[in-house]
Every structure is written in C-alpha cells, then in structure tokens.
VEXTI-458802 format. One record per residue: z negated, y, x of N, C-alpha, C, O in turn. Coordinates in Angstrom, 1 decimal, padded with zeros to 4 digits. Example, Ala and Ser with C-alpha at 12.3 -4.5 7.8 and 13.67 -1.06 7.14 Angstrom:
VEXTI-458802
LUMMAR     nw     nv     nu    caw    cav    cau     cw     cv     cu     ow     ov     ou
LUMMAR -007.8 -005.7  013.2 -007.8 -004.5  012.3 -007.8 -003.3  013.2 -008.5 -003.3  014.2
LUMMAR -007.1 -002.2  012.8 -007.1 -001.1  013.7 -007.9  000.0  012.9 -008.0  001.1  013.4
***
This chain:
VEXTI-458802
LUMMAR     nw     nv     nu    caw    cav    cau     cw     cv     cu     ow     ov     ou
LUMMAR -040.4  011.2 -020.3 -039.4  011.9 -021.0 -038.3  010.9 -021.5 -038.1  011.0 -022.7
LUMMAR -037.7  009.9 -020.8 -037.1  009.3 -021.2 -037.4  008.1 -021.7 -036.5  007.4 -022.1
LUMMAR -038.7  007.4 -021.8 -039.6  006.6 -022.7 -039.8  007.3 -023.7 -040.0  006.6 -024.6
LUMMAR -039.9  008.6 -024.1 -040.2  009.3 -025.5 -038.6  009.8 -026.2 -038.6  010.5 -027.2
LUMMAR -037.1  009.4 -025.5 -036.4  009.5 -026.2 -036.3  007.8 -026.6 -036.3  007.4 -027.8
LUMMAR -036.3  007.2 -025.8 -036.2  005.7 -026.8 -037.4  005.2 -027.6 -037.3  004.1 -028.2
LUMMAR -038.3  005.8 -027.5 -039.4  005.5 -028.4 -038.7  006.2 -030.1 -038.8  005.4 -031.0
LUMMAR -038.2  007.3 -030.4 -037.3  007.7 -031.3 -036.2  006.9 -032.0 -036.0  006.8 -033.2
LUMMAR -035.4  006.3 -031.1 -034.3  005.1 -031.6 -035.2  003.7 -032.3 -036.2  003.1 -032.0
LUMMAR -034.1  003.5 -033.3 -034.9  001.9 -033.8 -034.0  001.2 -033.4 -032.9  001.5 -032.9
LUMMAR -034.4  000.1 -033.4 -033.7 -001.6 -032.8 -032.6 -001.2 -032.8 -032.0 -000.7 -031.8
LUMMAR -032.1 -001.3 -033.9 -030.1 -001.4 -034.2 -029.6 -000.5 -033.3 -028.7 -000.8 -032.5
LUMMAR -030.3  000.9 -033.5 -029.4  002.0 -032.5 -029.9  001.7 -031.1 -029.2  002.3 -030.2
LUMMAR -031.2  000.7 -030.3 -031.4  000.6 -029.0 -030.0 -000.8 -029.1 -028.9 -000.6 -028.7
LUMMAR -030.3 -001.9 -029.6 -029.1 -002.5 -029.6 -027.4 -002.0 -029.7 -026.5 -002.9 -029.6
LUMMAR -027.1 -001.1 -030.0 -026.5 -000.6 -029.5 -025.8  000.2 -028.1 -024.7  000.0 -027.5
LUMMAR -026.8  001.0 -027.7 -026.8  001.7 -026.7 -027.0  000.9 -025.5 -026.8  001.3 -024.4
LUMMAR -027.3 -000.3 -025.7 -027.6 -001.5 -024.8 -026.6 -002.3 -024.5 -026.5 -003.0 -023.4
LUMMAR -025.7 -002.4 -025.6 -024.4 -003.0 -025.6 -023.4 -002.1 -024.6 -022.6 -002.5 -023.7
LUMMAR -023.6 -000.4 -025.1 -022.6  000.6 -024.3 -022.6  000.8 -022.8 -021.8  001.0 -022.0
LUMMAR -024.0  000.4 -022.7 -024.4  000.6 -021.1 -024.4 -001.0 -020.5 -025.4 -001.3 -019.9
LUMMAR -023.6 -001.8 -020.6 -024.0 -003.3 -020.2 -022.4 -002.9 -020.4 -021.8 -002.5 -019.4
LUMMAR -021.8 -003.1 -021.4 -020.2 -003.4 -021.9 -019.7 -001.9 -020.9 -018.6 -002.2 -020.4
LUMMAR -019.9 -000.9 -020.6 -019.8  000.3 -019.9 -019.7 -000.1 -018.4 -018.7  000.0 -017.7
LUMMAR -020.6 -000.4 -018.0 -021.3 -000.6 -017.1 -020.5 -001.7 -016.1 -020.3 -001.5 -014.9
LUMMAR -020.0 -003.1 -017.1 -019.1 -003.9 -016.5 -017.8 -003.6 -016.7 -016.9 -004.3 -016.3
LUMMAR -017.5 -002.3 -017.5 -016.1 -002.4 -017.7 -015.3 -001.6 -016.3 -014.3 -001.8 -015.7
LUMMAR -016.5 -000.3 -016.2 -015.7  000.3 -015.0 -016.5 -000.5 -013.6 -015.9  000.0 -012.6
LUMMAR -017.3 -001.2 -013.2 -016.9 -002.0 -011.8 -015.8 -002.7 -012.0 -014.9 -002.4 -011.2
LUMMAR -015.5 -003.7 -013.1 -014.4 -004.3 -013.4 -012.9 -003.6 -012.7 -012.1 -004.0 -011.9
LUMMAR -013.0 -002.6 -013.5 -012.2 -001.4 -013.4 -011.7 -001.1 -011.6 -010.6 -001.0 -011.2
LUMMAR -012.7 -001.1 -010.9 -013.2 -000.6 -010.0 -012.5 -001.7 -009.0 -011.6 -001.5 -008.1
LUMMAR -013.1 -002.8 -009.3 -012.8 -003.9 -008.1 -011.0 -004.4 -008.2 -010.3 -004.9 -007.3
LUMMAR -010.6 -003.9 -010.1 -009.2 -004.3 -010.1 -008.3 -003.4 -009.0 -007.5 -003.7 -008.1
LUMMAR -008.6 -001.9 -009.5 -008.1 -001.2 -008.4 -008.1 -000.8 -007.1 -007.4  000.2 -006.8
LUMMAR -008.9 -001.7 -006.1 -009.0 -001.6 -005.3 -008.7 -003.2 -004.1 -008.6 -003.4 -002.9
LUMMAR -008.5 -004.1 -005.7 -007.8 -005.1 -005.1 -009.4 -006.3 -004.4 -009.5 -007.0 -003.4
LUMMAR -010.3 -006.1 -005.3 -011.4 -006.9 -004.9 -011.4 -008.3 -006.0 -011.5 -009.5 -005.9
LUMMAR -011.2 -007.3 -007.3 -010.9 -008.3 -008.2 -009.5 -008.8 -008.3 -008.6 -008.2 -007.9
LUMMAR -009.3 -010.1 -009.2 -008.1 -010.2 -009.8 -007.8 -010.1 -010.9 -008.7 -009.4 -011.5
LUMMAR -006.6 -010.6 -011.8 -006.2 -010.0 -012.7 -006.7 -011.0 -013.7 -005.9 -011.7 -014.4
LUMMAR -008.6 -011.1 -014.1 -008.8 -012.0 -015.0 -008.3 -013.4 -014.9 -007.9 -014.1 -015.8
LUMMAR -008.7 -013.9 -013.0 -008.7 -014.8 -012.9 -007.4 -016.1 -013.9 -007.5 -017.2 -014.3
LUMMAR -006.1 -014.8 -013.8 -005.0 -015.3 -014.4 -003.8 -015.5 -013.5 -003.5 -014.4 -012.9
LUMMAR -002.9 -016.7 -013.1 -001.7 -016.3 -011.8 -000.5 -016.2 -012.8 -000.3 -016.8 -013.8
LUMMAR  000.2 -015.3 -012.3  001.3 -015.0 -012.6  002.3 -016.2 -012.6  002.8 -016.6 -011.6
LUMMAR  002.4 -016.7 -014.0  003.4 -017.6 -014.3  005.1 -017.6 -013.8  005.6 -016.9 -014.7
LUMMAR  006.0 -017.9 -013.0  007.1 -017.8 -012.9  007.9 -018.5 -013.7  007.4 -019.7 -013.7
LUMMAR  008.9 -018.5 -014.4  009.9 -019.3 -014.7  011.1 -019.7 -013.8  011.9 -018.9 -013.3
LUMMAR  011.0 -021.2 -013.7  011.8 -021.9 -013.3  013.5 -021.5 -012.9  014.2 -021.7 -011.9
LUMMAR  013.7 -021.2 -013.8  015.0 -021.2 -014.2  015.6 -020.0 -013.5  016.5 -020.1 -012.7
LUMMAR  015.0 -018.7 -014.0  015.3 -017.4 -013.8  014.3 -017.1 -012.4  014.7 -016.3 -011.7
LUMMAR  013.4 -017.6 -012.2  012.5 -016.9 -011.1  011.9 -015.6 -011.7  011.4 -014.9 -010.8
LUMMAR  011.9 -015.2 -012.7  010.9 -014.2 -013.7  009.8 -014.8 -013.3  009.5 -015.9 -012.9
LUMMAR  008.9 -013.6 -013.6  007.5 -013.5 -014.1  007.9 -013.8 -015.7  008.9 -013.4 -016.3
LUMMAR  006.5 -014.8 -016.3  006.5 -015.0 -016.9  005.3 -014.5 -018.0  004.7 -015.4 -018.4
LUMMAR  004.9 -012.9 -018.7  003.8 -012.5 -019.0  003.7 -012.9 -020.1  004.7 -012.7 -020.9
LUMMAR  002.6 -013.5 -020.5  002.1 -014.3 -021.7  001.3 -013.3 -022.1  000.9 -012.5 -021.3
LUMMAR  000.7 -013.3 -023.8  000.0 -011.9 -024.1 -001.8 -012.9 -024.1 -001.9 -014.0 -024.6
LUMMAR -002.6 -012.4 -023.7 -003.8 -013.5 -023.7 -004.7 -011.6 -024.5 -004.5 -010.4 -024.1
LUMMAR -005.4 -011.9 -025.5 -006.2 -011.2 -026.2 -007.2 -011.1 -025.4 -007.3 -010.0 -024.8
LUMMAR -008.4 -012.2 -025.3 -009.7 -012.8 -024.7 -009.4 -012.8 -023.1 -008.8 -013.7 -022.5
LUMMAR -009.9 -011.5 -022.5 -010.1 -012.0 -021.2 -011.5 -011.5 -020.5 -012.4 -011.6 -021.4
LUMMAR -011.9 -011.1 -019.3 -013.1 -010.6 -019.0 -013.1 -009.3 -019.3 -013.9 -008.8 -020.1
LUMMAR -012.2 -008.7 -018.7 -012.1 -007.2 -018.8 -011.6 -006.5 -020.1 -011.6 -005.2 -020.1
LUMMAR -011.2 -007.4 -021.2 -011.2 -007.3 -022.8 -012.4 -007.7 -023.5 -012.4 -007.4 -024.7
LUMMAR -013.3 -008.2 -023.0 -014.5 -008.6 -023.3 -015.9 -007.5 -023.3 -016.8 -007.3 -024.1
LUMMAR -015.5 -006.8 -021.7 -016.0 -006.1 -021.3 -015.8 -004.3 -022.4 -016.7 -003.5 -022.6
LUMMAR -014.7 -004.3 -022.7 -013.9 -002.9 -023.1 -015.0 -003.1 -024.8 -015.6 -002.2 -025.3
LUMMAR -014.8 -004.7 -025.4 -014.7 -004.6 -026.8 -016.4 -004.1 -026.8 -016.9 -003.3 -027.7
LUMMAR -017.3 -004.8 -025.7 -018.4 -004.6 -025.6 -018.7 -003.3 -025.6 -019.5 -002.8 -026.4
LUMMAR -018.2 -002.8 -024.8 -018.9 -000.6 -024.3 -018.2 -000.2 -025.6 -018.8  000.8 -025.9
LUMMAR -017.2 -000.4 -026.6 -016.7  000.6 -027.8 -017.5  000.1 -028.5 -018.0  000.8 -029.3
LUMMAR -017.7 -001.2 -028.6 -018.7 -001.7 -029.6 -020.0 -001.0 -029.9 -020.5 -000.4 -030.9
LUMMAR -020.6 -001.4 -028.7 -021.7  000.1 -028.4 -022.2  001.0 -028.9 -023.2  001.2 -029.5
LUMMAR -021.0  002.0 -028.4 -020.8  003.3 -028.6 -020.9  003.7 -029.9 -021.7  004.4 -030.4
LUMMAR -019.4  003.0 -030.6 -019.3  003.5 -032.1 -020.4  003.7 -032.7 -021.0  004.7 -033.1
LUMMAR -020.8  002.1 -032.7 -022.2  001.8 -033.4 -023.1  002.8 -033.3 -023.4  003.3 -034.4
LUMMAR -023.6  003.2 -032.4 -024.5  004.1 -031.6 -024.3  005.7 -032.7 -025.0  006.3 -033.5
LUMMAR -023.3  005.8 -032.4 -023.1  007.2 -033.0 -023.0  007.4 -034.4 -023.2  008.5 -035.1
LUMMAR -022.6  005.8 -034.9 -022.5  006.1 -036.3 -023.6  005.8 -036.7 -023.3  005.6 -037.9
LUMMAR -024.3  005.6 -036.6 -026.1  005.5 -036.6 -026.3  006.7 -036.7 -026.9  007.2 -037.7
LUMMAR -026.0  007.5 -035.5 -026.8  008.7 -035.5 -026.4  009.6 -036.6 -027.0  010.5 -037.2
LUMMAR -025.6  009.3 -036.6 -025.0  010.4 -038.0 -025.3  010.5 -038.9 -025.1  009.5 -039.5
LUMMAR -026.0  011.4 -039.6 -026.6  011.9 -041.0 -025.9  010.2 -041.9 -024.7  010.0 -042.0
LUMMAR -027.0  009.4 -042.2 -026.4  009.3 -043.9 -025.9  007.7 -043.8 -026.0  006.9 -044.7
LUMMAR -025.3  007.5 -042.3 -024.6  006.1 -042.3 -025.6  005.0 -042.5 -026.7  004.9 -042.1
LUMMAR -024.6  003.9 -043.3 -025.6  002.7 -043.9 -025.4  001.8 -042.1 -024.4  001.9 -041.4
LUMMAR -026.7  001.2 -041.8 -026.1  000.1 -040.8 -025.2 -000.7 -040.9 -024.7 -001.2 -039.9
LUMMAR -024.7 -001.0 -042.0 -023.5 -002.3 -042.6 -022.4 -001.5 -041.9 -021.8 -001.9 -040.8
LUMMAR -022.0 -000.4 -042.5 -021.0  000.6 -041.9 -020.9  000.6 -040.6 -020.0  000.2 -040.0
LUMMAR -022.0  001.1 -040.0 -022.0  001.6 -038.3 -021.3 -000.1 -037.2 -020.8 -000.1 -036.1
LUMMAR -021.7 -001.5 -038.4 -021.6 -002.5 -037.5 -020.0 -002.6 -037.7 -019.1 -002.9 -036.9
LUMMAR -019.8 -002.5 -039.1 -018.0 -002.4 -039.2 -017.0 -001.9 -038.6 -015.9 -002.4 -038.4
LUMMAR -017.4 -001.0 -038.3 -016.7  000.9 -037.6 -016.6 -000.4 -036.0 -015.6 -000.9 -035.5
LUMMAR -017.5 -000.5 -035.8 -017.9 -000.7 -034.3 -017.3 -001.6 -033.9 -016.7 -001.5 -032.8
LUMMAR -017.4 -003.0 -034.7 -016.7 -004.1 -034.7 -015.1 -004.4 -034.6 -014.6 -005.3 -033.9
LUMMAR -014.3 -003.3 -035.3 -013.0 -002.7 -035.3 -013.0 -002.0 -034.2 -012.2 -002.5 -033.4
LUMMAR -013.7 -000.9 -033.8 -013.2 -000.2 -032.8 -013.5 -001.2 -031.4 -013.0 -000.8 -030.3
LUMMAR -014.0 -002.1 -031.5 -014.5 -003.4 -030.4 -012.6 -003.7 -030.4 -011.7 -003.5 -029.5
LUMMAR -012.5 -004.3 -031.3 -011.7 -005.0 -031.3 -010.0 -004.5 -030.7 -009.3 -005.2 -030.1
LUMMAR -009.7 -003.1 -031.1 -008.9 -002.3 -031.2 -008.8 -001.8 -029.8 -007.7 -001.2 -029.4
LUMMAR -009.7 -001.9 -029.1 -009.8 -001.9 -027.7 -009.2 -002.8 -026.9 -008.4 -002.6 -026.0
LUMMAR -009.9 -004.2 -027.3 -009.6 -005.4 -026.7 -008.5 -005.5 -026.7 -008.0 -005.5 -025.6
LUMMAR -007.9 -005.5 -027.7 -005.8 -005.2 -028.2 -005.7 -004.6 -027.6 -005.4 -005.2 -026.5
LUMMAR -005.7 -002.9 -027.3 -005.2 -002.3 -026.0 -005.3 -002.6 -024.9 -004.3 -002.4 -024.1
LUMMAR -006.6 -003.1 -024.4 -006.4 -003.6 -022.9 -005.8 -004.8 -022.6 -005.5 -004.9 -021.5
LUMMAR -005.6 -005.8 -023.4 -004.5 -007.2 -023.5 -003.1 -006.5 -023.5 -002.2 -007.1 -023.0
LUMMAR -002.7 -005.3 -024.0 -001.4 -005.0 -024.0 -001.2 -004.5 -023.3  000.0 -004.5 -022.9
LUMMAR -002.2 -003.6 -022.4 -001.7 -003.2 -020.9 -001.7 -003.6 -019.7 -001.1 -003.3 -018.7
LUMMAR -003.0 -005.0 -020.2 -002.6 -006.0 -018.9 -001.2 -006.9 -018.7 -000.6 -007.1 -017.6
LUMMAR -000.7 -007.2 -020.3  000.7 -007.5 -020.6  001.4 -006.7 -020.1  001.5 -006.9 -018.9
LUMMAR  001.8 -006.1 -020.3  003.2 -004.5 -019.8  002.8 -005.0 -018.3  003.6 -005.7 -017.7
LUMMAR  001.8 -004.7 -017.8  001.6 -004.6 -016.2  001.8 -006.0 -015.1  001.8 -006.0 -013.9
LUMMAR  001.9 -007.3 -016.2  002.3 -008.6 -015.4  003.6 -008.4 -015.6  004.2 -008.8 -014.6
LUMMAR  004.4 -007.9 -016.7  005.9 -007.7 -016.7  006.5 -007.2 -015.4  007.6 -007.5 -014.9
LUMMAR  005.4 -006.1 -014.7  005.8 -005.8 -013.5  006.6 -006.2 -012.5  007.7 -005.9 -012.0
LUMMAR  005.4 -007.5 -012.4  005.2 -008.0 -011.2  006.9 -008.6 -010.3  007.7 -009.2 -010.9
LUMMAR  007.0 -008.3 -009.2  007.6 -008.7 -008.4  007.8 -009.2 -006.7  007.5 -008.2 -006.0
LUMMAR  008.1 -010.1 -006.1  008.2 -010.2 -004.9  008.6 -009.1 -003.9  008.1 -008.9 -002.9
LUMMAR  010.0 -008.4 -004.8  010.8 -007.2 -003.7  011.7 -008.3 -002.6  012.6 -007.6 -002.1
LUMMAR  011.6 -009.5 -002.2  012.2 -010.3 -001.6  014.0 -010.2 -002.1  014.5 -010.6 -003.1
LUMMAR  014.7 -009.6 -000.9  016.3 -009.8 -001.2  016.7 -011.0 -000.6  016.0 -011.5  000.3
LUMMAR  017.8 -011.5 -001.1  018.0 -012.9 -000.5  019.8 -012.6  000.3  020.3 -011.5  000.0
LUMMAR  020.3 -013.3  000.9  021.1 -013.3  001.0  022.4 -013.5 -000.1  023.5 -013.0 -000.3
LUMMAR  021.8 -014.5 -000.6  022.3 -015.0 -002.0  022.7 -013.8 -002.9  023.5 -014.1 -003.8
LUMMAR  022.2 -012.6 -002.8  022.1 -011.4 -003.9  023.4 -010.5 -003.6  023.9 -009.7 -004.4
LUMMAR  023.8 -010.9 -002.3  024.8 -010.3 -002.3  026.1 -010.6 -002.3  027.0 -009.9 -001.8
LUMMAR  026.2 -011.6 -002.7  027.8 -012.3 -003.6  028.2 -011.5 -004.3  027.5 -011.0 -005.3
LUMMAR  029.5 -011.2 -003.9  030.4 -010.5 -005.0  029.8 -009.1 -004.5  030.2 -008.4 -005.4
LUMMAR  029.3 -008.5 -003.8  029.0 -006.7 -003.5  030.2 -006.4 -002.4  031.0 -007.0 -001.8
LUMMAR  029.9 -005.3 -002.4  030.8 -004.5 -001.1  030.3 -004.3 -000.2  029.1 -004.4 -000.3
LUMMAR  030.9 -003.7  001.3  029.8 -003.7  002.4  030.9 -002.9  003.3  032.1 -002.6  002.9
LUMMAR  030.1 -002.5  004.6  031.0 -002.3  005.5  030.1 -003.0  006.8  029.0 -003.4  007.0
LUMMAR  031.3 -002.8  007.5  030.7 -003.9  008.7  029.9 -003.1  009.7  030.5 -002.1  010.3
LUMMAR  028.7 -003.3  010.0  027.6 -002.6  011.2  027.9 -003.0  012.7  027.6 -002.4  013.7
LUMMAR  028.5 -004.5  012.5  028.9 -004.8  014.3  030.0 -005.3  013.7  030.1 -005.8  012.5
LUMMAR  031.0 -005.1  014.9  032.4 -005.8  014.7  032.0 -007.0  014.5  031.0 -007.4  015.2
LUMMAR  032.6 -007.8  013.8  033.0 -009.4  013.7  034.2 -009.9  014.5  035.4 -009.8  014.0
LUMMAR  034.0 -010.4  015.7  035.3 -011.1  016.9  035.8 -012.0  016.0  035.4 -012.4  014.9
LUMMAR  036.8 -012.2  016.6  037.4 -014.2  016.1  036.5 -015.3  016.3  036.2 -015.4  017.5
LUMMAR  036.1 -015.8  015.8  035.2 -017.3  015.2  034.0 -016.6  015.8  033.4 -017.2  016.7
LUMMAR  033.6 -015.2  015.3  032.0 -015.2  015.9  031.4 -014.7  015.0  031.8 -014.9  013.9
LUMMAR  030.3 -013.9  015.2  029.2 -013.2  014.1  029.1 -011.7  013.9  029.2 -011.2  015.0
LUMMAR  029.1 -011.2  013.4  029.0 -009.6  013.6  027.6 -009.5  012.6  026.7 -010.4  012.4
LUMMAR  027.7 -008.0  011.9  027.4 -007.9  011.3  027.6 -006.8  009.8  028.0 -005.7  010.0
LUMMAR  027.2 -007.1  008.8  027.4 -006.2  007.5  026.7 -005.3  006.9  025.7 -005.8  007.4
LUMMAR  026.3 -004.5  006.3  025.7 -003.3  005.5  026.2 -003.6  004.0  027.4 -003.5  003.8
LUMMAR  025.4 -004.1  003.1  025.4 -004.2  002.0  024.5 -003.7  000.8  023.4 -004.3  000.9
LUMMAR  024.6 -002.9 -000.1  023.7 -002.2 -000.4  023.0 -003.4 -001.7  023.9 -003.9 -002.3
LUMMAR  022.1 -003.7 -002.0  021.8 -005.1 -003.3  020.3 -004.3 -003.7  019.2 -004.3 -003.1
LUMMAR  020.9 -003.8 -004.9  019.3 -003.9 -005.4  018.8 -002.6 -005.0  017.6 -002.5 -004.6
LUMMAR  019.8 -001.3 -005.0  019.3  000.0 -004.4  019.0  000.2 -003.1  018.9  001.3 -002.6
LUMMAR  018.8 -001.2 -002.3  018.7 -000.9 -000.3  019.5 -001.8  000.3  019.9 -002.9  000.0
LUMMAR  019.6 -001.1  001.3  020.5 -000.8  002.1  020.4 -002.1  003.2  019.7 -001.7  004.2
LUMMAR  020.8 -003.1  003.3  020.2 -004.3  004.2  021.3 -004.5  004.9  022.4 -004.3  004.4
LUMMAR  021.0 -004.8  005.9  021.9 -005.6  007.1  021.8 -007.2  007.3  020.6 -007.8  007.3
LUMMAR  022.9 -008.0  007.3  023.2 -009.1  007.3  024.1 -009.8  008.2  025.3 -009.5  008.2
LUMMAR  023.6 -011.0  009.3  025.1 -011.2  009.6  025.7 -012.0  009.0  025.4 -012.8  008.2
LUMMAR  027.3 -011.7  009.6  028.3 -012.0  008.6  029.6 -012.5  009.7  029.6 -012.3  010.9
LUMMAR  030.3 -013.0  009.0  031.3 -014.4  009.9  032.7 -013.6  008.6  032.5 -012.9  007.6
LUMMAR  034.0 -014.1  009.1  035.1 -013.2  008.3  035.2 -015.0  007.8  034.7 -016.1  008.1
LUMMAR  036.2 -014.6  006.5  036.8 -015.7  005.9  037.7 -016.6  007.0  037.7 -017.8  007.2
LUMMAR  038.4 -015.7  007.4  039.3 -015.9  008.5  038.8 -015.8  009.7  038.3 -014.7  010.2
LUMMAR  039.0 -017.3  010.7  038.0 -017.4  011.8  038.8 -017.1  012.7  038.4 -017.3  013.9
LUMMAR  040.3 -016.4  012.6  040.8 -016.1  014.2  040.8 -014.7  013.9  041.2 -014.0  014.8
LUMMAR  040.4 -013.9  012.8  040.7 -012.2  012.6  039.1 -011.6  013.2  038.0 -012.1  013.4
LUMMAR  039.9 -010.3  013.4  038.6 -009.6  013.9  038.4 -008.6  012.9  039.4 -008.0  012.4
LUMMAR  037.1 -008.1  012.5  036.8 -006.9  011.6  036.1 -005.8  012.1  034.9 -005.7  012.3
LUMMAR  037.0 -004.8  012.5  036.4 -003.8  013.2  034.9 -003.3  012.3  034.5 -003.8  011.2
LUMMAR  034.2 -002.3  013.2  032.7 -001.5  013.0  033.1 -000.5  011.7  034.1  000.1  012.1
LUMMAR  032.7 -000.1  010.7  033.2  000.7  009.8  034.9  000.2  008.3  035.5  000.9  007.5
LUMMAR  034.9 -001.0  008.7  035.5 -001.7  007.5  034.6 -001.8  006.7  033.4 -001.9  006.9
LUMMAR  035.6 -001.6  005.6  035.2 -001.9  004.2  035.2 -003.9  004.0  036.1 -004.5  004.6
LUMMAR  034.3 -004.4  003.3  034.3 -006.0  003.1  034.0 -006.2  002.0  033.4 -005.3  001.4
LUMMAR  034.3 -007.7  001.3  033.6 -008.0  000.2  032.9 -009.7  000.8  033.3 -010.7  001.3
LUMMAR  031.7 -009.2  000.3  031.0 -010.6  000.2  031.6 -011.5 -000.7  031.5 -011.4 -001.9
LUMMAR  032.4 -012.6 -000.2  033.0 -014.2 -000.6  031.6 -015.1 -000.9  031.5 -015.7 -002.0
LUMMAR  030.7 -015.1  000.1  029.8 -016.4  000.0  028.5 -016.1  000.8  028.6 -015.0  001.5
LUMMAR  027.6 -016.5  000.9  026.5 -016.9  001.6  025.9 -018.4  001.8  025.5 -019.3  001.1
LUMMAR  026.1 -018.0  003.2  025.7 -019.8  003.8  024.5 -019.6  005.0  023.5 -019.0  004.7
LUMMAR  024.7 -020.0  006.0  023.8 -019.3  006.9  023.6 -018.3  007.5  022.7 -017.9  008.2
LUMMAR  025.2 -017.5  006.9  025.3 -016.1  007.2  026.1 -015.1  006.3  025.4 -015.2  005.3
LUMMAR  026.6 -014.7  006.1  026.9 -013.7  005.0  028.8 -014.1  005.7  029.2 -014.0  006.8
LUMMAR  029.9 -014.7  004.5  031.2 -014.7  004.6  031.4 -013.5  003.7  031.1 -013.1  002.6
LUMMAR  032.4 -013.0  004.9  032.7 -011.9  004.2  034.8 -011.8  004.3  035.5 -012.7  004.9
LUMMAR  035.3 -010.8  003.7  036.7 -010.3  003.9  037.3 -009.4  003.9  036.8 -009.0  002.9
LUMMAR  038.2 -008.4  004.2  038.7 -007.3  003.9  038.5 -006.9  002.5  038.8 -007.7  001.6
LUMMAR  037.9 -005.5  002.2  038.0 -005.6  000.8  039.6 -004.5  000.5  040.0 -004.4 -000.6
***
C-alpha cells in the first residue's frame, strides 16, 4: 500500500517529501531535547557584557535548529505545490525556498527574544545601596544584626552593622542602606 502511494509521486515531489520528513523529523527531536534541557541552545554560550553584566544576544540567522525548520517548510511547501493542479516545478521550488527561508528568520528571532531572557536571578549585596529596610535582628553597639531589604521584588535578609558603632537599632526600625562591605551599613532612615 504504501510502496504503491510512492510509486505515484515523481522525483521532485519524492524529493520533497524527503526533505519534510528528514527537516521534520530533526526539527521536533531538536525541539524535544531543547525542551527538556538535553540539548543546547545551538551550541551557542550566552555572551555577557563586561561592563553592564547583560546578556549579550546577538541575532545569528544560520544555526542547527534554523537549518532544521528551513528544511521541513522547505519540504512541505514544495510538496504541496506540486500537488496542486497546474503548478510549474520552477514555482513549487520558489514558494518553498521562501517559505524555507521565512522560517529560518522566525526561528533566529525567537531564539534572539529568548537569549534576551537569560538571567542569573543572583542578588548581590551591592543592589541594595540606597533602598530602605527594616531591621530583622536588633543591631547592639559595634555589633551585627540584621536587615530586611526588599531589591529586585524579594524580600532578602542581610547582615547589617549601624553607621554609628556605639548606637543600637532596635527589631522593626525603619533604615537606609549607606554602603555594602562585608556586611550591609545601614542608618536610621
């Protein structure tokens, strides 16, 4: 049965449907292993910039899984415009070629958008210069307590030393972060 449906197709349309199921075929394992964290992201690392500590997403057209996409539309189109009453092969390879390509573009721009993502989630102590807080353990004279500072939507605890090393800051003051050193300076806000 299904040696007498491809005995029906000629070359161009078996070359086609060979492209859909090969380019198909690797696009969703591709698919498969990205989402599940087997594969990587096209064997690409996430660039950082220096300066800012950004991600740095660069637009790359040509990768595996753009390769894989331009192949299965390529395919397909082809395939169908074939089948269609009337279509010249010149047409069916044009149509196909474009829709190859128009693919590849979409899947580069959503691998792009999705490295923009990327982030550590790492708060530093550093992030909380200049925020407000209130204190979680009293701070004694010349000792440590500690602060509640909110940076970045959560809610972290830090310890924290007063500007002033003979004052004490009771549990439930209000503070402002001055500095961060080895521990969070803080003062009456």
């Amino acid at each position: 049965m299904v040696g007498q449906m491809f005995e029906k197709l000629t070359n161009m349309e078996l070359m086609f449907l060979g492209c859909a199921i090969v380019g198909g075929g690797l696009f969703l394992l591709r698919s498969i292993m990205l989402l599940t964290g087997l594969g990587g992201d096209d064997g690409e690392a996430v660039e950082v910039s220096e300066s800012s500590g950004e991600p740095i997403a660069d637009f790359k057209l040509v990768t595996v899984h753009g390769l894989t996409a331009f192949l299965m539309m390529f395919g397909l189109v082809g395939f169908l415009m074939l089948r269609k009453d009337g279509q010249a092969p010149r047409i069916a390879v044009i149509a196909a070629t474009v829709a190859g390509l128009v693919t590849m573009f979409i899947i580069a721009k959503i691998f792009h958008a999705s490295r923009k993502l990327h982030s550590d989630g790492t708060i530093y102590p550093q992030d909380a210069v200049g925020l407000n807080g209130s204190i979680y353990l009293t701070i004694r004279p010349g000792g440590i307590g500690k602060v509640q500072v909110t940076v970045r939507d959560a809610l972290k605890v830090f310890d924290a030393r007063a500007t002033d090393a003979a004052a004490e800051i009771k549990t439930g003051a209000s503070v402002k972060v001055v500095e961060a050193k080895d521990v969070l300076i803080v003062e009456p806000a």
